[in-house]
mmCIF file of the N, C-alpha and C atoms, coordinates in Angstrom:
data_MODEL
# 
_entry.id   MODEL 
# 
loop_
_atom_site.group_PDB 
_atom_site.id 
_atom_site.type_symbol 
_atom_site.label_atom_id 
_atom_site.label_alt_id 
_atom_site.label_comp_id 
_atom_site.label_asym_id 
_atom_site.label_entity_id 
_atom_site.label_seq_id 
_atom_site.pdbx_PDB_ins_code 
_atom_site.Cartn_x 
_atom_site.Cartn_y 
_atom_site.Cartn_z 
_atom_site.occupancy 
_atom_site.B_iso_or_equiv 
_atom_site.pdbx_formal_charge 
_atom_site.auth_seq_id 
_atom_site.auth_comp_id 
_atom_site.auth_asym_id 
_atom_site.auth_atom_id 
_atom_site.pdbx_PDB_model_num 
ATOM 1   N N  . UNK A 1 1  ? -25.576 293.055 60.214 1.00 0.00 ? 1  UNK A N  1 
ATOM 2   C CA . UNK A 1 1  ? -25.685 294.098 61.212 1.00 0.00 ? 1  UNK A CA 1 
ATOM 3   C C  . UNK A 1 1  ? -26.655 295.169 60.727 1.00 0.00 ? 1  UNK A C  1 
ATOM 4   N N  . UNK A 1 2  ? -27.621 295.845 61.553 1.00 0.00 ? 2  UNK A N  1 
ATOM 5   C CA . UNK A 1 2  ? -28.312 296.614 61.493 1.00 0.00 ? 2  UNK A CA 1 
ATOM 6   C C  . UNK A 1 2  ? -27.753 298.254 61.699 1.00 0.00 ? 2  UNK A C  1 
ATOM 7   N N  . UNK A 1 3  ? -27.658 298.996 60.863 1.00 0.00 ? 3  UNK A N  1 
ATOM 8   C CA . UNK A 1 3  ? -26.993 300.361 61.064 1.00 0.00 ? 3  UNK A CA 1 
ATOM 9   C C  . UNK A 1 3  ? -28.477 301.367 61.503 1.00 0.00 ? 3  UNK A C  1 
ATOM 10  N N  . UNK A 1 4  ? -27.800 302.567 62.209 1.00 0.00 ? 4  UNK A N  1 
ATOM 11  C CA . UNK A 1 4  ? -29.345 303.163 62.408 1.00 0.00 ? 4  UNK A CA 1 
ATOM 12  C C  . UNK A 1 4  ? -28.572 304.778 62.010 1.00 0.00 ? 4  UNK A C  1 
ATOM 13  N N  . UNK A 1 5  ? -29.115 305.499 61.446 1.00 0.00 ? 5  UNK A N  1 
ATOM 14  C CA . UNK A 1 5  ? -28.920 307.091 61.448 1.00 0.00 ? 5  UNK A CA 1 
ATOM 15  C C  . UNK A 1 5  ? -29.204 307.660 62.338 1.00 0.00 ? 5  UNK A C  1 
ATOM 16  N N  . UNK A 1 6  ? -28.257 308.865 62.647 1.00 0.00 ? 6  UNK A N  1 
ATOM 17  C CA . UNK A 1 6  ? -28.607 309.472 63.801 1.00 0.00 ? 6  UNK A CA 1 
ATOM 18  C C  . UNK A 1 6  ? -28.199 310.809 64.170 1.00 0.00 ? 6  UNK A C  1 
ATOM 19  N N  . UNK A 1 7  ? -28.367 311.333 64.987 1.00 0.00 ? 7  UNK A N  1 
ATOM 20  C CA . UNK A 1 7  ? -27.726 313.102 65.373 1.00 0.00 ? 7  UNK A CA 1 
ATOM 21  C C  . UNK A 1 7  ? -27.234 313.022 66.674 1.00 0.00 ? 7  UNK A C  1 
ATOM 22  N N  . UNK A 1 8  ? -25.881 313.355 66.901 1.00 0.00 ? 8  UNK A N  1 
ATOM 23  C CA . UNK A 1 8  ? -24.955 313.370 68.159 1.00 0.00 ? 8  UNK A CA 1 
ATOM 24  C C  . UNK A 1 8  ? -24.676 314.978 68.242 1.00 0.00 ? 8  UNK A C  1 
ATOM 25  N N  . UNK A 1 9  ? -24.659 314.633 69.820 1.00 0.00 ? 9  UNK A N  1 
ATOM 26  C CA . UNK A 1 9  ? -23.644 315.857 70.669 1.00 0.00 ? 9  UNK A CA 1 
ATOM 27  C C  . UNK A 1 9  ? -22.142 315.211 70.898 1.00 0.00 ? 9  UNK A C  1 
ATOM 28  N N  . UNK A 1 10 ? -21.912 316.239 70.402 1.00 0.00 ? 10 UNK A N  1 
ATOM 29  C CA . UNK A 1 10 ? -20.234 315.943 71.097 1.00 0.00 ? 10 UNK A CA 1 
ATOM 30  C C  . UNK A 1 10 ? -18.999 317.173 71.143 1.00 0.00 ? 10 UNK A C  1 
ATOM 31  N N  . UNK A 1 11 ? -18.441 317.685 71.969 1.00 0.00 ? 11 UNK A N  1 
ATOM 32  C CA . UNK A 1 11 ? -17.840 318.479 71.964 1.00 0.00 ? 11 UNK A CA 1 
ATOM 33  C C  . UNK A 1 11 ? -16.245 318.807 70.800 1.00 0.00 ? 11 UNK A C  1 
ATOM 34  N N  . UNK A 1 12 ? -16.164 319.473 70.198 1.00 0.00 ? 12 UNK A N  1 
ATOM 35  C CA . UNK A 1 12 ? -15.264 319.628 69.384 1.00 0.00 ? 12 UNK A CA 1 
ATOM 36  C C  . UNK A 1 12 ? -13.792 320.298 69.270 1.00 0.00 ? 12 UNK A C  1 
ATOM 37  N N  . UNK A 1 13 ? -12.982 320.333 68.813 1.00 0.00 ? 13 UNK A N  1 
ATOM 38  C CA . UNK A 1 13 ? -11.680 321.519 68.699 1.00 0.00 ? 13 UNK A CA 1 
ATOM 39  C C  . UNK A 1 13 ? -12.407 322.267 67.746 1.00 0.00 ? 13 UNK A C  1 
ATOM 40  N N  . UNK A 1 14 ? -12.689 323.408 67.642 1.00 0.00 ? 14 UNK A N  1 
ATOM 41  C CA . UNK A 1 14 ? -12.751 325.051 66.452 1.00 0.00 ? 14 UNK A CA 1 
ATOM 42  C C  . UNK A 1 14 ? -11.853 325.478 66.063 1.00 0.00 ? 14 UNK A C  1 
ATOM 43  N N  . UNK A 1 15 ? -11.648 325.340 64.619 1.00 0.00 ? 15 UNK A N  1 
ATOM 44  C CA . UNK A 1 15 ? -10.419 326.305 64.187 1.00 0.00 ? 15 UNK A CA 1 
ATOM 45  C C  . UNK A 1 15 ? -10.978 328.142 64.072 1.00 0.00 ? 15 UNK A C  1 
ATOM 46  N N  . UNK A 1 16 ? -10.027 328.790 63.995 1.00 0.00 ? 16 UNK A N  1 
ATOM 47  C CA . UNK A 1 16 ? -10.548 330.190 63.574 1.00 0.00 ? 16 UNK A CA 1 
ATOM 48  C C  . UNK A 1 16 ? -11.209 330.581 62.682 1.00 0.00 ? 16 UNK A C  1 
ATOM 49  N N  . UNK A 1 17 ? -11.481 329.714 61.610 1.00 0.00 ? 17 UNK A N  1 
ATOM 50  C CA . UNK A 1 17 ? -12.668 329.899 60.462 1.00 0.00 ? 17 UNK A CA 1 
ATOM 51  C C  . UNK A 1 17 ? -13.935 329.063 61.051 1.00 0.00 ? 17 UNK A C  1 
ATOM 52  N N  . UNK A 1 18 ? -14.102 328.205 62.221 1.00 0.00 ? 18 UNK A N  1 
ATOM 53  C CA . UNK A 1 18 ? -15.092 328.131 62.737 1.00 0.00 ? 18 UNK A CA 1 
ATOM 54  C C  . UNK A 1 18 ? -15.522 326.366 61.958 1.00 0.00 ? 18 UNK A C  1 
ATOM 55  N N  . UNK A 1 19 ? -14.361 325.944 61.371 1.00 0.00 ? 19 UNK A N  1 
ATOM 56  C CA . UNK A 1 19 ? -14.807 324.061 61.508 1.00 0.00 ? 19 UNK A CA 1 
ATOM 57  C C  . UNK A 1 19 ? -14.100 323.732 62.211 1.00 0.00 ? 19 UNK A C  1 
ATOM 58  N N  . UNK A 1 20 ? -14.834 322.095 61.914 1.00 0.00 ? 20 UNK A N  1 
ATOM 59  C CA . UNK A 1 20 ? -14.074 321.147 63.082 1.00 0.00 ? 20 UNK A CA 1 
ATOM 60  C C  . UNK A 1 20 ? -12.394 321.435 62.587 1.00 0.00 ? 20 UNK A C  1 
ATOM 61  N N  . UNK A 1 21 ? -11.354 321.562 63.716 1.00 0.00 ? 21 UNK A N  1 
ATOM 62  C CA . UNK A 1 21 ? -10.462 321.515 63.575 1.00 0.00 ? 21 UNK A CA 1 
ATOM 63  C C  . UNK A 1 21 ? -9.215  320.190 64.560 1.00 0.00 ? 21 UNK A C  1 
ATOM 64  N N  . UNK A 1 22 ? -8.491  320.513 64.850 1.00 0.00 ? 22 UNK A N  1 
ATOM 65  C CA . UNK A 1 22 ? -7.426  319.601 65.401 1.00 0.00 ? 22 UNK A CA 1 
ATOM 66  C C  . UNK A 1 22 ? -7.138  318.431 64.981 1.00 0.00 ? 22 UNK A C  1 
ATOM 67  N N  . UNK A 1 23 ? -7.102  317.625 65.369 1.00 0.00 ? 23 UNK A N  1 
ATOM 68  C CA . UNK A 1 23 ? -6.877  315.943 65.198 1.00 0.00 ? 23 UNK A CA 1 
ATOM 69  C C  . UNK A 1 23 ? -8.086  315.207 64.387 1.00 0.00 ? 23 UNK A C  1 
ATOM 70  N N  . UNK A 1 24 ? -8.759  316.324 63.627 1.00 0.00 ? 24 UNK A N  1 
ATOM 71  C CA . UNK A 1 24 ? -10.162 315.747 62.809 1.00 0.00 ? 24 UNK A CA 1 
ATOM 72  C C  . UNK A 1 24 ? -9.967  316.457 61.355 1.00 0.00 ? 24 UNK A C  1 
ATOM 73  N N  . UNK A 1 25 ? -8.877  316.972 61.493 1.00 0.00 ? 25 UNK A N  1 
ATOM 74  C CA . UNK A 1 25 ? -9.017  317.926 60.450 1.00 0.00 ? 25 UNK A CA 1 
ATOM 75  C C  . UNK A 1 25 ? -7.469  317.590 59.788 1.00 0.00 ? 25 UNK A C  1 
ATOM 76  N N  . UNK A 1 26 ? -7.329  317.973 58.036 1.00 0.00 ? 26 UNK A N  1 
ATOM 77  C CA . UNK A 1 26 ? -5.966  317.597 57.468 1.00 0.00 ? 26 UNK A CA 1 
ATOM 78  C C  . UNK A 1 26 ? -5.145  319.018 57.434 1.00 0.00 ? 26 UNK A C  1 
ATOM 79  N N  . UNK A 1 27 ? -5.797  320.259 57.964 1.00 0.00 ? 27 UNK A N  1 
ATOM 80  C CA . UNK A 1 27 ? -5.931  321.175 57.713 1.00 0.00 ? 27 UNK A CA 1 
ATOM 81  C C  . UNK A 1 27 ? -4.624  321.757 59.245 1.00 0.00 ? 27 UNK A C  1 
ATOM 82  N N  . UNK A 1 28 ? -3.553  322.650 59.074 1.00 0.00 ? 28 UNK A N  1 
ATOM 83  C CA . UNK A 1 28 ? -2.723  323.105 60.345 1.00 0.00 ? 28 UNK A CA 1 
ATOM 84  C C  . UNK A 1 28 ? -3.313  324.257 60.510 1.00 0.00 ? 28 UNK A C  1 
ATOM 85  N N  . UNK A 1 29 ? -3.765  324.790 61.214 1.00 0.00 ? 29 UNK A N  1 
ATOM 86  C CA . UNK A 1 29 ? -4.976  325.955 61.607 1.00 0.00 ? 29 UNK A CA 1 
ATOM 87  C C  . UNK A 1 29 ? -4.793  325.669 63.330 1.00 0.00 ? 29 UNK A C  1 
ATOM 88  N N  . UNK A 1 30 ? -4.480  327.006 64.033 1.00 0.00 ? 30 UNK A N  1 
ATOM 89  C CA . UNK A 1 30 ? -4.749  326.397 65.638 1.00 0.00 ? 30 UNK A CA 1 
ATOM 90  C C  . UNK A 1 30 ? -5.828  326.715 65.680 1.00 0.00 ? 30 UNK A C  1 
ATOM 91  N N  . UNK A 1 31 ? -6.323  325.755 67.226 1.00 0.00 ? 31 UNK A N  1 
ATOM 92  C CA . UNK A 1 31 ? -7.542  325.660 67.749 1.00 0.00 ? 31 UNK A CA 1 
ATOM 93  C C  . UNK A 1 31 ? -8.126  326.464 68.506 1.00 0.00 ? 31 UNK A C  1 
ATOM 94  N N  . UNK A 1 32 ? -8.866  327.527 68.246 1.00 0.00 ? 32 UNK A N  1 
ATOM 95  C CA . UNK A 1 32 ? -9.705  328.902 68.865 1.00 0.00 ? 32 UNK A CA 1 
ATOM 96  C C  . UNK A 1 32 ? -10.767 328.202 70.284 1.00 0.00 ? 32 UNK A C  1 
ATOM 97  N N  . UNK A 1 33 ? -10.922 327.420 69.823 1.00 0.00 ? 33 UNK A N  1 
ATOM 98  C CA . UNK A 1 33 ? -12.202 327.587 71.023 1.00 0.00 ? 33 UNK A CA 1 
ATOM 99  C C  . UNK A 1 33 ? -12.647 325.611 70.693 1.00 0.00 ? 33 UNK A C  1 
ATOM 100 N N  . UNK A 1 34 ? -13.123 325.291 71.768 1.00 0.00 ? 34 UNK A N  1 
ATOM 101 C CA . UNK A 1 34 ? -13.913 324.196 71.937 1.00 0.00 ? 34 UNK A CA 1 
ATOM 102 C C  . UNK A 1 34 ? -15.410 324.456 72.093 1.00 0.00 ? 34 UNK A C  1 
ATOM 103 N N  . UNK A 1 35 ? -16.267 323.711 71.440 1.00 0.00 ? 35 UNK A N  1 
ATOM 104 C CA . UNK A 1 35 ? -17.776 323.907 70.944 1.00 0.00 ? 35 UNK A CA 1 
ATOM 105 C C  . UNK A 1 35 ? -18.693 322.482 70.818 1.00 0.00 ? 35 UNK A C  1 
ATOM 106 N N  . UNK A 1 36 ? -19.520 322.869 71.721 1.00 0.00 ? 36 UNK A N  1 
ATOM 107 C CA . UNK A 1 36 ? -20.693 320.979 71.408 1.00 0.00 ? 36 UNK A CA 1 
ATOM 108 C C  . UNK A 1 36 ? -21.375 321.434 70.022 1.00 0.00 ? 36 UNK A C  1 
ATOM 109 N N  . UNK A 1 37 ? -20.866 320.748 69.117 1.00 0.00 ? 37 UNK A N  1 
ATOM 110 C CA . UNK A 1 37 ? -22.045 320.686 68.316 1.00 0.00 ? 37 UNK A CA 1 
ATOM 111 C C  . UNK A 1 37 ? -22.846 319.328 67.964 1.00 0.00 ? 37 UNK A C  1 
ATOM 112 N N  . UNK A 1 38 ? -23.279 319.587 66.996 1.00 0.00 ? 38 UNK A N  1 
ATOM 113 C CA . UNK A 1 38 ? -24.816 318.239 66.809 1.00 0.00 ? 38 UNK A CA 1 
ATOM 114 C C  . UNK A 1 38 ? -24.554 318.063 65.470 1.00 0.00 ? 38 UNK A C  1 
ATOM 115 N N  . UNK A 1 39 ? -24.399 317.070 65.090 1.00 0.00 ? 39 UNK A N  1 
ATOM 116 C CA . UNK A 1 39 ? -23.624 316.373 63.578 1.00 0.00 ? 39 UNK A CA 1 
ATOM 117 C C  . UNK A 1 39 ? -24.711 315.062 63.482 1.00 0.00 ? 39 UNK A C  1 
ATOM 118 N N  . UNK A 1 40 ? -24.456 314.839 62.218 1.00 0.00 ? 40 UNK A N  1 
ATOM 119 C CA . UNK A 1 40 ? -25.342 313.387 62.044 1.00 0.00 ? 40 UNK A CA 1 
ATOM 120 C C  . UNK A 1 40 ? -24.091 312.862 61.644 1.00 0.00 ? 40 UNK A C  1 
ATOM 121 N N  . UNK A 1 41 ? -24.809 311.382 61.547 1.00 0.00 ? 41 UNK A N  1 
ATOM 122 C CA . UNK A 1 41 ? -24.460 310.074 61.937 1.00 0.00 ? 41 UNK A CA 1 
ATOM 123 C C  . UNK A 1 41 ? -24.400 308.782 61.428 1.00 0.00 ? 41 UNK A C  1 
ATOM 124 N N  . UNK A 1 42 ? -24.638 307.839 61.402 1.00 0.00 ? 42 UNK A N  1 
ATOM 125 C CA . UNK A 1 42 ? -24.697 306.437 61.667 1.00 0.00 ? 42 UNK A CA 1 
ATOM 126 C C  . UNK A 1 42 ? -24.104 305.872 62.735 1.00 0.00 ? 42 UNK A C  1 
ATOM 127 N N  . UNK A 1 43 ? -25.270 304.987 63.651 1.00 0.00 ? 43 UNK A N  1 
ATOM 128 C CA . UNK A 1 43 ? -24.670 304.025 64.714 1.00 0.00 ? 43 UNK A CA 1 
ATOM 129 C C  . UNK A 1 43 ? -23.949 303.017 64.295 1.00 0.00 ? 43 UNK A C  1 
ATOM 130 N N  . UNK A 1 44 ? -22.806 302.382 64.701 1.00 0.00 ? 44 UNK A N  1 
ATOM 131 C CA . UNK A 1 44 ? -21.951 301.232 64.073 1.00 0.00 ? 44 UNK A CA 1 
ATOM 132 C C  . UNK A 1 44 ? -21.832 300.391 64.770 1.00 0.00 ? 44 UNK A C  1 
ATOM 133 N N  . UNK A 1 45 ? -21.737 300.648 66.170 1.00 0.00 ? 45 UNK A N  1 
ATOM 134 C CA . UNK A 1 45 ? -21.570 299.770 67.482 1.00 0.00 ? 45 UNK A CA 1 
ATOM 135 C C  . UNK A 1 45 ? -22.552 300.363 68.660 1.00 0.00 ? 45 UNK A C  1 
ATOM 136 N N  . UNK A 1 46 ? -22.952 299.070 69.334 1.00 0.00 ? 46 UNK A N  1 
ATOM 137 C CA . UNK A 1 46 ? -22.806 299.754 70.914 1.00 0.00 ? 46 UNK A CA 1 
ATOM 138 C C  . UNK A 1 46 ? -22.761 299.132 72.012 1.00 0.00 ? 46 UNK A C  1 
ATOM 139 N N  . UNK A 1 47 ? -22.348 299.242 73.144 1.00 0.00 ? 47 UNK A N  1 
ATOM 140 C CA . UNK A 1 47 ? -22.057 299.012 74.103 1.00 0.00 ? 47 UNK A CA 1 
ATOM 141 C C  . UNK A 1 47 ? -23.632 299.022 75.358 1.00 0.00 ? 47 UNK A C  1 
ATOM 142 N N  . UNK A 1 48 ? -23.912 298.280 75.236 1.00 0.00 ? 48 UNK A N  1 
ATOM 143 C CA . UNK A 1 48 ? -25.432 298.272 76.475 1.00 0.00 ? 48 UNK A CA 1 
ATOM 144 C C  . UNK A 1 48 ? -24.718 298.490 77.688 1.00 0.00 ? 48 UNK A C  1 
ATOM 145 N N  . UNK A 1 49 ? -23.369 297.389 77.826 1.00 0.00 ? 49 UNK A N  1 
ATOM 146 C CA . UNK A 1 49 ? -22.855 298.075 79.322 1.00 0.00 ? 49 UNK A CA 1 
ATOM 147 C C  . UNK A 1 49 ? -22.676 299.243 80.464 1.00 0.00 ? 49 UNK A C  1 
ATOM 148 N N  . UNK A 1 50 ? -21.999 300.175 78.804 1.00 0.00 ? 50 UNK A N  1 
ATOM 149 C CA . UNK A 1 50 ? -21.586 301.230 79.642 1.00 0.00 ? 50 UNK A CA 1 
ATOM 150 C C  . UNK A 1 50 ? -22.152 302.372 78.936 1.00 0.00 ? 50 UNK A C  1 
ATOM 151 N N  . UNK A 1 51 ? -23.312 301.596 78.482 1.00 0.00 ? 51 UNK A N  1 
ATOM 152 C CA . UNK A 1 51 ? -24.046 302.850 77.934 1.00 0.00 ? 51 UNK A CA 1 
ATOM 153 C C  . UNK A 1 51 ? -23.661 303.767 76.691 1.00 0.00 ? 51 UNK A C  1 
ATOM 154 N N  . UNK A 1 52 ? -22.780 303.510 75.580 1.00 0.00 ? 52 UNK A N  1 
ATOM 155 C CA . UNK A 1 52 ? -22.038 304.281 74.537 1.00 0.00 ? 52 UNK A CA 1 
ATOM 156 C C  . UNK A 1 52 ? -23.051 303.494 73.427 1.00 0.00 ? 52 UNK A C  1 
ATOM 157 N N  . UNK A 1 53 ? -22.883 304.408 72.184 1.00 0.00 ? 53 UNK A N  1 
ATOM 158 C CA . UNK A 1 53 ? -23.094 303.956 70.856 1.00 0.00 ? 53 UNK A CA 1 
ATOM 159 C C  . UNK A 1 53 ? -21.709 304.850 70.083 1.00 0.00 ? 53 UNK A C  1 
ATOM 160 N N  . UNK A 1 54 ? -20.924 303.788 68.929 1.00 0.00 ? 54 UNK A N  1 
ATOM 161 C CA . UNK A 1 54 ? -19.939 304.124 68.308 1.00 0.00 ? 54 UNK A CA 1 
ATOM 162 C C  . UNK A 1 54 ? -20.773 304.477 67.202 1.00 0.00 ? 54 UNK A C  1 
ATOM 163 N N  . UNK A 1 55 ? -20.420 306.094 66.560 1.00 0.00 ? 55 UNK A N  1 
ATOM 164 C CA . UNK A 1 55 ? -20.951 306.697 66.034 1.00 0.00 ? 55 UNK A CA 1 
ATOM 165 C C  . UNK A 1 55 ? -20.272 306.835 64.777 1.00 0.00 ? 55 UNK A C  1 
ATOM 166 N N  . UNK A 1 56 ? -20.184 306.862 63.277 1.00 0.00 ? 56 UNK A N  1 
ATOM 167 C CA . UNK A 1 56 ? -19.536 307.146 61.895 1.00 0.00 ? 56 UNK A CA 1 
ATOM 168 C C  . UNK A 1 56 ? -20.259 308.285 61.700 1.00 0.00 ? 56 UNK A C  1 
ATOM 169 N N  . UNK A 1 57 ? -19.562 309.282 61.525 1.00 0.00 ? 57 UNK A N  1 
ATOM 170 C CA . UNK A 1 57 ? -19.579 310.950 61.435 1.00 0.00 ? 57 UNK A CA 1 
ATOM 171 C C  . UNK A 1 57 ? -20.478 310.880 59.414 1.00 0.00 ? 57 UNK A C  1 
ATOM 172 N N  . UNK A 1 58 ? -21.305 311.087 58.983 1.00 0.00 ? 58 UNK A N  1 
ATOM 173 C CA . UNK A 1 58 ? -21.370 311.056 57.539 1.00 0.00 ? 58 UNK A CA 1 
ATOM 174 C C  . UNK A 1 58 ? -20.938 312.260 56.892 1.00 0.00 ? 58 UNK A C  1 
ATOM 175 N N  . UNK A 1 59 ? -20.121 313.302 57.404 1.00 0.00 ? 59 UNK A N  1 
ATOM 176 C CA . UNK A 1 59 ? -19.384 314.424 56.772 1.00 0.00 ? 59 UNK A CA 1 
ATOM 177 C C  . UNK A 1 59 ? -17.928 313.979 56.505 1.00 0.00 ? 59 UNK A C  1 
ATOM 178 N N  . UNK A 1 60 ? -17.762 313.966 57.916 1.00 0.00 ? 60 UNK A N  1 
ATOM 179 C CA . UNK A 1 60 ? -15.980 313.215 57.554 1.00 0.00 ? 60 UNK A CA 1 
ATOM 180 C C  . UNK A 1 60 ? -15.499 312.141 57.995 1.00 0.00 ? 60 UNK A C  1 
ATOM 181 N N  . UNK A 1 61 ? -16.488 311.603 58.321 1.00 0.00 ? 61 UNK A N  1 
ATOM 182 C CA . UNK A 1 61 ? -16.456 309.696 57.892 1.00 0.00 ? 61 UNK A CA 1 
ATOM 183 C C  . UNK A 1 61 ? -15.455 308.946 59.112 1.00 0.00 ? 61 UNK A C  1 
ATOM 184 N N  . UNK A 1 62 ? -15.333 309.607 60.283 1.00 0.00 ? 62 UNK A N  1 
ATOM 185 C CA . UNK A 1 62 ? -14.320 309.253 61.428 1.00 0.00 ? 62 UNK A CA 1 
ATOM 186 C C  . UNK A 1 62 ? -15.207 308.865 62.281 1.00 0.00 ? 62 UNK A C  1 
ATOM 187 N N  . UNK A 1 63 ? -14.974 307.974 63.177 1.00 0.00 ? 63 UNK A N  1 
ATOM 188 C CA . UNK A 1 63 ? -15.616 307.312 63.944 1.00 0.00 ? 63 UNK A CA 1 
ATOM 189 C C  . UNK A 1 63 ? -15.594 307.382 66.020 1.00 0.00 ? 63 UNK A C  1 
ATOM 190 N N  . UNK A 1 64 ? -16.624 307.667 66.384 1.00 0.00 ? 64 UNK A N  1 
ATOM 191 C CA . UNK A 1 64 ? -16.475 308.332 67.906 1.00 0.00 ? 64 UNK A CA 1 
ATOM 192 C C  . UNK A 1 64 ? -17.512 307.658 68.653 1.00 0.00 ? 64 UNK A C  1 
ATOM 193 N N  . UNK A 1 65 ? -17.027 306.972 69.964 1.00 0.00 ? 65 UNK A N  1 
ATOM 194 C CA . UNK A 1 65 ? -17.990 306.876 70.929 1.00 0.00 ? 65 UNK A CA 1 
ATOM 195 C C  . UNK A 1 65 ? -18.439 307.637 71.428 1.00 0.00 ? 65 UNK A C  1 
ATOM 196 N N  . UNK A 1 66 ? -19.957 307.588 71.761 1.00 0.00 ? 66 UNK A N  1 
ATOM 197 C CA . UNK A 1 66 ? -20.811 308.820 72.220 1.00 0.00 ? 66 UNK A CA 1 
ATOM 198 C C  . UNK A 1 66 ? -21.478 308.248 72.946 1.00 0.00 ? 66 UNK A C  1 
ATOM 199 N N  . UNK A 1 67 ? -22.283 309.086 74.140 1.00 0.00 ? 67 UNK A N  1 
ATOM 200 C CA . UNK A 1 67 ? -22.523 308.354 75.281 1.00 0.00 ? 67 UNK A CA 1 
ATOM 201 C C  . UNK A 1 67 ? -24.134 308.436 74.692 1.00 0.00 ? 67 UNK A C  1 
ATOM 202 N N  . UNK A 1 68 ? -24.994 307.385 74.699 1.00 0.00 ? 68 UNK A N  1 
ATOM 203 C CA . UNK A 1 68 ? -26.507 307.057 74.453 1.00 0.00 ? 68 UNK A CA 1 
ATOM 204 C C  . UNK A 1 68 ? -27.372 308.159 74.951 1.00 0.00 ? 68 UNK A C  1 
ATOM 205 N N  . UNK A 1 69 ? -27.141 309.034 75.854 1.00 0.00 ? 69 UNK A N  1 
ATOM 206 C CA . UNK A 1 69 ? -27.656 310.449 75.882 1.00 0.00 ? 69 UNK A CA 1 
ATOM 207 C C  . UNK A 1 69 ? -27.792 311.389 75.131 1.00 0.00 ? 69 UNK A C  1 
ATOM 208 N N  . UNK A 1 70 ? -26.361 310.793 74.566 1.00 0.00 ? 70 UNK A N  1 
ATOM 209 C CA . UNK A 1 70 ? -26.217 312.619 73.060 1.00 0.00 ? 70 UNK A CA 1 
ATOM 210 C C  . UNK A 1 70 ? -26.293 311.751 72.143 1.00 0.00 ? 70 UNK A C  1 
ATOM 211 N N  . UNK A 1 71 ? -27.272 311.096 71.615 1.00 0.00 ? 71 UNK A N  1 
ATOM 212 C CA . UNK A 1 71 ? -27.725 310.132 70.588 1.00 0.00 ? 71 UNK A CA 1 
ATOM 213 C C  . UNK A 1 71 ? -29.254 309.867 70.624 1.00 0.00 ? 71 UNK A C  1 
ATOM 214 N N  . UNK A 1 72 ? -29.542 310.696 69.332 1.00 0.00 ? 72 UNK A N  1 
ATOM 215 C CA . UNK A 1 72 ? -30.940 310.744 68.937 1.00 0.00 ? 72 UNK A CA 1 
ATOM 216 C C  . UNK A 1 72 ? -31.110 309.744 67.171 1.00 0.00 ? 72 UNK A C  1 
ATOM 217 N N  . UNK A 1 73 ? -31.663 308.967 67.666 1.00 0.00 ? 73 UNK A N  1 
ATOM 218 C CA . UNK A 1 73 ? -31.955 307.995 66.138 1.00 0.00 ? 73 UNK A CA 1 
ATOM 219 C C  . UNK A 1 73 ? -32.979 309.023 65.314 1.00 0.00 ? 73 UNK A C  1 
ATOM 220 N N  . UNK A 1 74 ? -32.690 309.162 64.357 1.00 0.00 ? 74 UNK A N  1 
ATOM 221 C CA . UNK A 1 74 ? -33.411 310.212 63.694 1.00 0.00 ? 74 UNK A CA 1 
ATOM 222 C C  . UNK A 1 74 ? -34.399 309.182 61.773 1.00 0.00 ? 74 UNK A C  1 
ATOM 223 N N  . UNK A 1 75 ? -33.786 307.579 61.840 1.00 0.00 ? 75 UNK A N  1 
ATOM 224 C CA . UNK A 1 75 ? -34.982 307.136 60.468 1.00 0.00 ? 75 UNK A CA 1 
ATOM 225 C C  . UNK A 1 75 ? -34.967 305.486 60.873 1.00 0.00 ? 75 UNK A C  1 
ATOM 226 N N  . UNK A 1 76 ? -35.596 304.823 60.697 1.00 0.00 ? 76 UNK A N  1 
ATOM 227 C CA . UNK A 1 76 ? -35.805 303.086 60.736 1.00 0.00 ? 76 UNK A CA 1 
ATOM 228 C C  . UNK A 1 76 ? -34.420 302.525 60.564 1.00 0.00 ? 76 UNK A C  1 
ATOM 229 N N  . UNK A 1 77 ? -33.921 301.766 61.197 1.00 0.00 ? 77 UNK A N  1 
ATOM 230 C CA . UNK A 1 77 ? -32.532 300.830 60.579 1.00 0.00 ? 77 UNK A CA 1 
ATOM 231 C C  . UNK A 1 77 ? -32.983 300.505 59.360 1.00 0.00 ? 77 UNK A C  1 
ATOM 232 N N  . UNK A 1 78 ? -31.261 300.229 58.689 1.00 0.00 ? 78 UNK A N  1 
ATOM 233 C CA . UNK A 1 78 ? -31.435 299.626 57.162 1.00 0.00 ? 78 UNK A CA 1 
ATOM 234 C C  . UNK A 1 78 ? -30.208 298.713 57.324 1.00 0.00 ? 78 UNK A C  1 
ATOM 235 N N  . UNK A 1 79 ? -30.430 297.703 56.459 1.00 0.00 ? 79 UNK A N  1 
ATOM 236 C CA . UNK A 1 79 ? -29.742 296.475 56.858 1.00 0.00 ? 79 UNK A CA 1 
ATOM 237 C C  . UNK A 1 79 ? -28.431 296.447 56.019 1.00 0.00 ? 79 UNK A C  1 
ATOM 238 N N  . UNK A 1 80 ? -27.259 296.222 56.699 1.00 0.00 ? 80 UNK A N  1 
ATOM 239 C CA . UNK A 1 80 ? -26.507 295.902 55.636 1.00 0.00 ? 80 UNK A CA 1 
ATOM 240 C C  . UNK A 1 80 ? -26.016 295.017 54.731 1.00 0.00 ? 80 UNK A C  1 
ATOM 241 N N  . UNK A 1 81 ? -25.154 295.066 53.623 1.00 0.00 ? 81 UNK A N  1 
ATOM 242 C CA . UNK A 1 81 ? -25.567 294.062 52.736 1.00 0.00 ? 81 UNK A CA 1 
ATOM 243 C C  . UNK A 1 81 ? -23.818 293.788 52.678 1.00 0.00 ? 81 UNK A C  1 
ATOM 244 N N  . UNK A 1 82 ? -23.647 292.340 53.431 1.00 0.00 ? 82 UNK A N  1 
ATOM 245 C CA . UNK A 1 82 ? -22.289 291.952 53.150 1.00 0.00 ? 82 UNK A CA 1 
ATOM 246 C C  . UNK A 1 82 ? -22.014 290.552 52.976 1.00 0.00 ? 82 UNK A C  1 
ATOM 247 N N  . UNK A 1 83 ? -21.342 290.324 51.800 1.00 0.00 ? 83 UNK A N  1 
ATOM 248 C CA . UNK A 1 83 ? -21.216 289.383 51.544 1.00 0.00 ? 83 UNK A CA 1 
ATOM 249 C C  . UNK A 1 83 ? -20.401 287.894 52.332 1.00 0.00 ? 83 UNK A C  1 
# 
């Protein structure tokens, strides 16, 4: 499989110190505000159908479908190596 790097939109939970918080976070902090931000990436999957690419977060390593709009490939695929 071919992986590609990349930079997504996607809307978030905010804790009151201003990271990702809620159900992404190990952290009990309530959630202040919801916020799009733009995170990089790796593509893992995608869907031509309905238009998604499944995205691996490279900060905290959780994994999200994102719709091929808020997905900008940002370096050349690199191949992976599995045995």
């Amino acid at each position: 499989m071919t992986e590609y790097n990349c930079t997504y939109k996607k809307v978030f939970p905010i804790d009151e110190y201003g990271r990702i918080g809620g159900m992404y976070s190990l952290v009990d902090v309530p959630v202040m505000e919801h916020k799009e931000m733009v995170r990089s990436g790796i593509i893992v999957a995608k869907n031509e159908e309905e238009q998604w690419y499944k995205v691996r977060d490279t900060e905290k390593n959780f994994e999200e479908w994102v719709p091929m709009n808020d997905v900008t490939i940002v370096e050349n695929p690199r191949k992976l190596l599995h045995g």
